[in-house]
C-alpha positions as CSV (number, residue, x, y, z in Angstrom):
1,X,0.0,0.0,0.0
2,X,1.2,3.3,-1.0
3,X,1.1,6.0,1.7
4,X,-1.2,8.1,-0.5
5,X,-3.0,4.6,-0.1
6,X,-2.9,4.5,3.6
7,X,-3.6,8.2,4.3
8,X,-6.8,7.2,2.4
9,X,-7.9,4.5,4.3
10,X,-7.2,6.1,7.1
11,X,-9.3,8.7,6.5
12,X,-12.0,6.5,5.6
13,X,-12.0,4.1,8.3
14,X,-12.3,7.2,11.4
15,X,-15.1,8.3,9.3
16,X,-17.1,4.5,10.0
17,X,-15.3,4.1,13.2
18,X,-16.9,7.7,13.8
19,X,-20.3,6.5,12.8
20,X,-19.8,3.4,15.4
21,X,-19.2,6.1,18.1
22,X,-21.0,9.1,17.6
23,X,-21.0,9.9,21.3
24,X,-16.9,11.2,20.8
25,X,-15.8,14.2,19.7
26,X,-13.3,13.9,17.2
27,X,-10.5,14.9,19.3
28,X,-11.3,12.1,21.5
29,X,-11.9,9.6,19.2
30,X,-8.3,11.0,18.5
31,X,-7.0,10.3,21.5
32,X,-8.1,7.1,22.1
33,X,-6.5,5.8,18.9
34,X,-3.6,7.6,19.8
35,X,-3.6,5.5,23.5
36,X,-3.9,2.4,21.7
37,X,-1.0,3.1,19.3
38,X,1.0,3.8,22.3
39,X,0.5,0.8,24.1
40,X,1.6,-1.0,20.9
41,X,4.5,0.8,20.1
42,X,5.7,2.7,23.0
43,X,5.7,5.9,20.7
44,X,3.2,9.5,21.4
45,X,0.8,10.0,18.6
46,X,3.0,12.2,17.1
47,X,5.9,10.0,16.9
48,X,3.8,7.0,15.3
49,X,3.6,5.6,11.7
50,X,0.5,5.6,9.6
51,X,0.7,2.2,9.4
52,X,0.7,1.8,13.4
53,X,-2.0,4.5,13.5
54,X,-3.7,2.0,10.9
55,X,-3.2,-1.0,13.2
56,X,-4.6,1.1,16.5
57,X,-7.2,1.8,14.4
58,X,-8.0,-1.0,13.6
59,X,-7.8,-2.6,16.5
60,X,-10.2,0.1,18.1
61,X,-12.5,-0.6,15.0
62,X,-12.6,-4.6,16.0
63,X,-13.4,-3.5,19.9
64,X,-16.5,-1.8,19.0
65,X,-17.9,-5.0,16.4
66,X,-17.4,-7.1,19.3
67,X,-19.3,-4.6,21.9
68,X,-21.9,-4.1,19.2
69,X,-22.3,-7.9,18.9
70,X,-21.9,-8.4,22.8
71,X,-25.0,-5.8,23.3
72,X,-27.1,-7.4,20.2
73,X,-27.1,-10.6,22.3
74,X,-26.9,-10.0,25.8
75,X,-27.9,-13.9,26.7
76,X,-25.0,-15.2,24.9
77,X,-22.4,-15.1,27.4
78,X,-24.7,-17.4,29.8
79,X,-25.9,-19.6,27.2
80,X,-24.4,-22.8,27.5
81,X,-22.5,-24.6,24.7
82,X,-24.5,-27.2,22.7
C-alpha cells in the first residue's frame, strides 16, 4: 500500500469508526486511537507511523464490532455450549 494509499484509508476508516461512536468528539476519538498506538508501540501520537496509527485503528474498530455484537445478544455469554 502506497502511503497516499494509507492516508486514504485512514481517512475513511475514522469516518465508519466515527459513525460506530458518535457519542466522541473527534479529538477524543483521537485520542483514544492515539492511546492504543502507544501501548503498541511505545511511541506518542506524534511519533507514530501511519501504518501503526492503521493497526490502532484497527484494533479500536474490532473492539466496538465485538461490543456491538456483545450488546445485540446479551444472553449469549450465559448460554451454554450445545
Amino acid at each position: 500500500m502506497t502511503p497516499a494509499e494509507l492516508q486514504t484509508y485512514l481517512v475513511e476508516s475514522l469516518a465508519k469508526v466515527r459513525g460506530q461512536c458518535p457519542q466522541m468528539r473527534f479529538g477524543q476519538l483521537l485520542a483514544t486511537i492515539g492511546l492504543l498506538a502507544k501501548d503498541d508501540t511505545g511511541h506518542s501520537l506524534w511519533e507514530i507511523e501511519d501504518a501503526e496509527f492503521a493497526a490502532a485503528l484497527d484494533r479500536f474498530a474490532a473492539d466496538l464490532r465485538r461490543r456491538e455484537l456483545d450488546a445485540a445478544e446479551p444472553n449469549a455469554a450465559t448460554r451454554l455450549p450445545r
